[in-house]
C-alpha positions in Angstrom: 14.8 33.7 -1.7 13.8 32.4 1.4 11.4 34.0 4.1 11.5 34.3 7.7 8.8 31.9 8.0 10.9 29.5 6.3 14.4 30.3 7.7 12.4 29.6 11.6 11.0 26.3 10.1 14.5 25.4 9.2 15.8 26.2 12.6 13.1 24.8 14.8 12.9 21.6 12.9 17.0 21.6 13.1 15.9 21.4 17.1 13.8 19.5 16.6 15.9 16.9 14.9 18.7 17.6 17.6 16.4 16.5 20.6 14.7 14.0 19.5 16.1 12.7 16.0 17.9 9.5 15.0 19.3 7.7 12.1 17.6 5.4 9.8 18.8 3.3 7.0 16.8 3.5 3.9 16.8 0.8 1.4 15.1 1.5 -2.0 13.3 -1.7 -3.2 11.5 -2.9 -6.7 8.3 -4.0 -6.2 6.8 -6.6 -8.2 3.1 -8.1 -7.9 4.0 -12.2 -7.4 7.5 -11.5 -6.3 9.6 -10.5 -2.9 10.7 -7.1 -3.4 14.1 -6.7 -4.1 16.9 -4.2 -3.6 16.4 -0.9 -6.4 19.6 -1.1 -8.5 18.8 2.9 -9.3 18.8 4.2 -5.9 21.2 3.5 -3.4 20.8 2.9 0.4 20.8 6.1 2.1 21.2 6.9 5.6 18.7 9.5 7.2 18.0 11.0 10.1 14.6 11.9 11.2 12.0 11.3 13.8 10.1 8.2 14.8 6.7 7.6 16.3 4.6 4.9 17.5 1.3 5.2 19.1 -1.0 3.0 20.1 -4.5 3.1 18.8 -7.5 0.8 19.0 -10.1 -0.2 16.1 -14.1 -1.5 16.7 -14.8 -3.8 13.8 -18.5 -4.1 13.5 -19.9 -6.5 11.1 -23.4 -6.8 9.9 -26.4 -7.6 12.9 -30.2 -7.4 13.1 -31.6 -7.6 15.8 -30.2 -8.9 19.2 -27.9 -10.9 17.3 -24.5 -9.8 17.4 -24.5 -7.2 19.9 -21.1 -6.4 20.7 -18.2 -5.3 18.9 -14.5 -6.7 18.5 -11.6 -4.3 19.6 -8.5 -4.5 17.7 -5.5 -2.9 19.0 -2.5 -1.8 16.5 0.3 -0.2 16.9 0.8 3.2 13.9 4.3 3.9 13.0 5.9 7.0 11.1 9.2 8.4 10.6 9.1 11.9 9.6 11.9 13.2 7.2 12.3 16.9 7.6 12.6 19.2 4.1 16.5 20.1 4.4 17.2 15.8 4.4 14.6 15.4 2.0 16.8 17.8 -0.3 19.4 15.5 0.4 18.6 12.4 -0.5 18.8 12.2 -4.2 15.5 10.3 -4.8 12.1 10.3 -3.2 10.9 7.4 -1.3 8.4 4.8 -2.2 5.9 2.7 -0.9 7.7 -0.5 -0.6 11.1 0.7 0.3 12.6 -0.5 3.9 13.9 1.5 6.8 15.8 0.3 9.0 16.7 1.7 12.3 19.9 0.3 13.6 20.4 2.3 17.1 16.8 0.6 18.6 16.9 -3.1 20.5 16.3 -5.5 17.7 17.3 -3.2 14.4 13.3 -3.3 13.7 13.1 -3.3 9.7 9.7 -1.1 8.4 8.4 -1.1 5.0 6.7 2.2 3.8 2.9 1.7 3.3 2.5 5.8 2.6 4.5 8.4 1.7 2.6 11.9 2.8 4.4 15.2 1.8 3.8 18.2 4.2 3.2 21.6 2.4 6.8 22.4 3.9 8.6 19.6 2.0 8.8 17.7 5.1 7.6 13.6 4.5 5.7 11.6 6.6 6.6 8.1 6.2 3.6 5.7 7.6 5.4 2.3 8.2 4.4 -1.2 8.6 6.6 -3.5 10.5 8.6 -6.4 8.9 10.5 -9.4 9.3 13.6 -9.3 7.4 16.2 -11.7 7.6 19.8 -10.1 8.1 
């Protein structure tokens, strides 16, 4: 039985997903140590709606000084990527994803390809996917 708390979850993450959602393509990989990873013949690509984000953010990499020597610091600026799934498609999908796995997303200029670094559940059943960007040919 489900509570109020959780029948408003499912509706505001439903508008959520209406505003600002789009559709993803997720394909399940193997991943071996020396080896390319390679397409998961016991999961099948899925496609998935859920939310995208990409921030800027900005690193200081200090290394070891003494002294006056080696005063300043190096700035390194990144880009963080995520795609969050929302519990009701995570129900959905059959299989949970792994680190390693690729998501596409079709709809954007380019058809950028992610792999998953992270996979971070929510206490709701919602996932956080924390992506790192990749080149993939085709």
């Amino acid at each position: 039985m489900t509570s109020s708390f959780d029948d408003f979850d499912a509706l505001s993450s439903g508008a959520v997903l209406g505003a600002f959602g789009e559709e993803a393509v997720l394909n399940p990989r193997r991943n071996n140590q020396y080896v390319e990873a390679a397409a998961d013949a016991d999961r099948m690509a899925v496609k998935v709606r859920g939310i995208f984000s990409a921030l800027a953010a900005s690193s200081d990499l200090r290394g070891q000084s003494r002294g006056g020597e080696f005063t300043g610091t190096t700035r390194m600026v990144s880009e963080q990527s995520a795609f969050w799934i929302a519990a009701a498609q995570v129900a959905e999908l059959g299989f949970r994803p792994a680190k390693g796995d690729l998501l596409k997303l079709p709809a954007r200029c380019g058809s950028p390809s992610f792999a998953i670094a992270a996979v971070h559940p929510t206490s709701m059943g919602d996932l956080n996917l924390l992506l790192v960007r990749e080149n993939v040919s085709a």
